[in-house]
N, C-alpha and C positions, 0 to 999 in steps of 0.2 A: 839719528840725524846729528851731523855736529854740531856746534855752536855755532858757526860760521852760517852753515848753513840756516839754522834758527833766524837768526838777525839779521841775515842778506838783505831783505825785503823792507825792514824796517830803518829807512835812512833817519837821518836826523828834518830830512823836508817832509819825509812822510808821516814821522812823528807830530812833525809841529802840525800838522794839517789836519791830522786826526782830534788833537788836543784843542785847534780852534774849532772845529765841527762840534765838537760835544758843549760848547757856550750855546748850542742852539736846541740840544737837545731837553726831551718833557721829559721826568723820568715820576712814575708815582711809586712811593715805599709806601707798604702796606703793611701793617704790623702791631707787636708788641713794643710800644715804645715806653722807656726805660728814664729813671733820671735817676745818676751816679752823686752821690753825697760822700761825698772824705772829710773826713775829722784827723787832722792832722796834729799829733802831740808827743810827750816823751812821760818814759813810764822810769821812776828809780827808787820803786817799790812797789810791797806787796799788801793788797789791804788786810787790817786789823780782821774784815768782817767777814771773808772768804779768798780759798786762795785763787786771786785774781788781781792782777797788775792793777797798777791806780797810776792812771793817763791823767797828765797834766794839760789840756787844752791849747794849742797854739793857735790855731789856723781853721778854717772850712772852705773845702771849694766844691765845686758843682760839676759834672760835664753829661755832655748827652751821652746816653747807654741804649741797648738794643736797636730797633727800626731810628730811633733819632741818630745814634750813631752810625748807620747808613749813610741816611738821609744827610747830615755832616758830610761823610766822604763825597758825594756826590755834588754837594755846593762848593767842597772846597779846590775841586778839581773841575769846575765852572758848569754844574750841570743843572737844572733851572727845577727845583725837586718840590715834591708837594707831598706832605704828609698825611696820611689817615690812619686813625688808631683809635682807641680812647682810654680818657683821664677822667679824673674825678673833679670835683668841684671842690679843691681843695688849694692852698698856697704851693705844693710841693707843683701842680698843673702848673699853675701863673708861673711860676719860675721856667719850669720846663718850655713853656711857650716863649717865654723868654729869650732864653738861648736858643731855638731853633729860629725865632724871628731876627737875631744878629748875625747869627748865618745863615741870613738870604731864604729860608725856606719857607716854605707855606704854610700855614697853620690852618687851613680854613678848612682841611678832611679832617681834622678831630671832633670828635663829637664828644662833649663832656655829658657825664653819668652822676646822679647822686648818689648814687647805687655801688658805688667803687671807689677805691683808692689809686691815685696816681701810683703803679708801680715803683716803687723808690728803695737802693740798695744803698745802705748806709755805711762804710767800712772805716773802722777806729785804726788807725794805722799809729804808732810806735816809734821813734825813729824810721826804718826803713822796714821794720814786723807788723804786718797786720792782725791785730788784738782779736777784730772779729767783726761777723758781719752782721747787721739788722737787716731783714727785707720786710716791708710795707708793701699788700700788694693783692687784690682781691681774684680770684678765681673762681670764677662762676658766670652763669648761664646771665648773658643781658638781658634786660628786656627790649619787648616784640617792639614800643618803637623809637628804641637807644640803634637798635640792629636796621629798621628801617629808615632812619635815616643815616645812619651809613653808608646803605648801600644804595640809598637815592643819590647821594653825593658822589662816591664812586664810578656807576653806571655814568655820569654825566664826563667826567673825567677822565676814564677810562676811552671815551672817542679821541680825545686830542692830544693824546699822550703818544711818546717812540716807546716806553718799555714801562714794566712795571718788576716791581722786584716786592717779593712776597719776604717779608722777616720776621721770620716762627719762633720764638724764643721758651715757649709753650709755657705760655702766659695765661694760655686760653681763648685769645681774642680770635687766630686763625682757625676755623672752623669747616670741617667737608664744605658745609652749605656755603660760604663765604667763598673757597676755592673756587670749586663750582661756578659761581656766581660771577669773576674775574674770568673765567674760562670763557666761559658764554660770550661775556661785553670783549674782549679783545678779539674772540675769532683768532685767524692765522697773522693778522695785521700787526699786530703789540707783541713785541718779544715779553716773556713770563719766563723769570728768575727768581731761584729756590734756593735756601740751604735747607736741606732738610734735619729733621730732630727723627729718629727712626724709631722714637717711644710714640711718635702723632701715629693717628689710624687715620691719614686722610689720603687721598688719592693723588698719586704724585706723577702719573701717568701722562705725556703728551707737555711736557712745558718743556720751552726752550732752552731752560738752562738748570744742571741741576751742580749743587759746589758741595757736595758732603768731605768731611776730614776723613784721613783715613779710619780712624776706629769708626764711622755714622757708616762709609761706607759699606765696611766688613758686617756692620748690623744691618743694614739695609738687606743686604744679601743674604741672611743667615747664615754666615759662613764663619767658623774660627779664625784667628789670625795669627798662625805660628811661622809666620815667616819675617823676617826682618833684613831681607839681602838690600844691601848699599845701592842696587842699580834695580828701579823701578821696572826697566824693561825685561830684566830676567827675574824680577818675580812672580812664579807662578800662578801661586794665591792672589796676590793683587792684580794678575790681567784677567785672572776667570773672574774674582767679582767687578769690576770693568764690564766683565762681558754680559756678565748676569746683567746688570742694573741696567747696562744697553737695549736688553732683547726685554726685560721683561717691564719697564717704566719707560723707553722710545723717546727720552730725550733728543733735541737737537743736538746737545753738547752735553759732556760729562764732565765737568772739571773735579780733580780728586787733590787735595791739598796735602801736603805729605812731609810739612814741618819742614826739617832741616835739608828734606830730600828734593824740595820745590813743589811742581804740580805736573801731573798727569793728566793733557789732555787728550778724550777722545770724541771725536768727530764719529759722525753715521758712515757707513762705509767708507773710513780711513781704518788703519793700523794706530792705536795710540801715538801719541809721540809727549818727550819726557820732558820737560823745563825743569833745572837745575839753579836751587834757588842762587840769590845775589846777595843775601842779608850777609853784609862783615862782621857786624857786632849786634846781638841779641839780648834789647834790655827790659823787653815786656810785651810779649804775644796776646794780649788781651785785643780785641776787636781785631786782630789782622784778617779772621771771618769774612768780617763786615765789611772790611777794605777790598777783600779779592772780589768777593761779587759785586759790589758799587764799581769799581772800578774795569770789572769786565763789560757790564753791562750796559757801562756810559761810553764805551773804547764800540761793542759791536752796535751799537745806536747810532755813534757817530761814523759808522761805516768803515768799522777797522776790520781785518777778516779775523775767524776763533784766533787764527795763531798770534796775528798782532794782539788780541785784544787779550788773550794770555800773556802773553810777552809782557804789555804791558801793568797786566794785574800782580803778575811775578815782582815785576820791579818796584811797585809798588808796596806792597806789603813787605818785600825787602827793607823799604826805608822804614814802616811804621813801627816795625818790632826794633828799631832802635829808637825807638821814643817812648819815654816813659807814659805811663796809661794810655786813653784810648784816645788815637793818636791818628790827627788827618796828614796829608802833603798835598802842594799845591803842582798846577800842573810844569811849571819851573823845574819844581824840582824832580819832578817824573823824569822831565825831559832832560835836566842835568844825569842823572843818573843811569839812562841810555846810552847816552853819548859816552859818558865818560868809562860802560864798561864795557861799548865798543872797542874806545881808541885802546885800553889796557890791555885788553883780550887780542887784540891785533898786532901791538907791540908786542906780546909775549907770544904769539903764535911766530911771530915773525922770528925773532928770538931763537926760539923753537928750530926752525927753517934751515936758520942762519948755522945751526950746530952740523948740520948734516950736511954742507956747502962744502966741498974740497978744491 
């Protein structure tokens, strides 16, 4: 499919209508939620006591990581989000609540444990070298009822929602019996979006949306992947595992992320079709993840169809990978970024046109 064709559909009125429709949308992140600590400093030597740089302290800042960094995407692109996960009863929680209550999110599905530590990744960064990472972060079986009242809260939540989007960071927290249990409370009525982790042994069978990268993919499928051709359509290996993950896990949708290559969606009795990404400049792919499915899944909530609501998930993590760490955009700027590689793509097809005019 050309480009042309891709975009036809997606005017700049239909954009914008889509973008105000998801202000109205429920959306619940359910997951491993994360909270991102940087120590920012400069290193201009080497310690006396071992060989290991000696970081001189500048700065500390905080941002939301795994399901919070969702849940972010999804507020900052106006979608009315509520979080469930759990934290420990500890300061690294408070803070995290913190920030997810300044953007707009709900903090009332957390359910704090004494029994655990707020998942917290600490990374000592260098000038622009990351020194190294700390992670704080308990793994293990909650108790009978840390687990019951989650999924008391859940269940209630889960009636008056449009989507729910599952973020497996494999943390521990997503659990068969927890899936399961999401499956049951939405019925066919709540769309249920995945990225999958292909190390989980949970059943990934019948959700509506599944976003593996290409390497989660190729494991998903048990397949090797010695192919690397430039045009997604003619690679072989990446349309049978496509095909595989189709027939034998019956997602609604397949979306396949493919880096610099864009995204591969497939639809249930369609033919894939290829989106070719939009990123110009690539200055940190960290959560762009968390960006494609937040942002798809707030696009088909708000009744865009897969293709628009790819389109627009494409353009969106186009912009996030030019922004340093884990990085939202607003719906402005989605909608800037439509338009503007409409009119260029038009211009230059035109262009194009114009060479072959005698």
């Amino acid at each position: 499919m050309l480009i042309e064709q891709l975009y036809s559909g997606l005017t700049q009125l239909r954009c914008a209508k889509i973008l105000a429709a998801a202000k109205r949308v429920r959306i619940l992140v359910v997951g491993d939620v994360i909270l991102d600590h940087f120590i920012w400093g400069r290193s201009t030597r080497i310690s006396p006591e071992a060989p290991v740089p000696v970081v001189e302290i500048r700065s500390e800042s905080y941002m939301l990581g795994g399901a919070a960094n969702v849940a972010r995407n999804l507020s900052s692109l106006g979608g009315r989000v509520k979080i469930f996960g759990i934290v420990g009863r500890d300061a690294s929680a408070d803070r995290l609540c913190q920030l997810l209550i300044d953007d707009a999110i709900d903090v009332s599905g957390l359910v704090r444990s004494a029994k655990c530590y707020t998942t917290t990744k600490t990374r000592i960064v260098a000038g622009q070298q990351q020194i190294a990472r700390l992670d704080r972060e308990t793994k293990s079986n909650l108790d009978w009822k840390v687990k019951q009242a989650l999924h008391r809260r859940l269940e209630k939540a889960i009636a008056l929602a449009d989507a729910v989007i599952i973020a497996d960071y494999n943390k521990g927290f997503i659990t068969k019996k927890l899936l399961d249990t999401i499956k049951i409370c939405s019925g066919e009525k709540v769309w249920l979006s995945l990225d999958p982790k292909p190390s989980r042994s949970i059943n990934l069978q019948g959700l509506s949306l599944l976003t593996p990268n290409r390497r989660e993919a190729f494991q998903l499928a048990n397949l090797s992947d010695n192919s690397k051709h430039k045009n997604p359509l003619k690679d072989t290996q990446l349309l049978r595992v496509a095909s595989k993950l189709m027939e034998a896990l019956n997602p609604k949708i397949l979306l396949i992320t493919l880096s610099e290559h864009g995204i591969l969606l497939c639809i249930r009795s369609h033919q894939p079709i290829h989106i070719p990404t939009v990123a110009k400049e690539v200055y940190d792919v960290s959560g762009a993840g968390d960006t494609v499915i937040a942002s798809f899944t707030l696009a088909i909530a708000a009744g865009a169809s897969p293709l628009e609501a790819a389109l627009l998930s494409n353009h969106a993590a186009g912009l996030v990978v030019g922004k340093i760490g884990t990085a939202t955009i607003t719906p402005s700027e989605l909608g800037r970024s439509i338009n503007s590689f409409k009119t260029i793509y038009q211009g230059t097809a035109q262009s194009r046109a114009s060479e072959f005019t005698f």
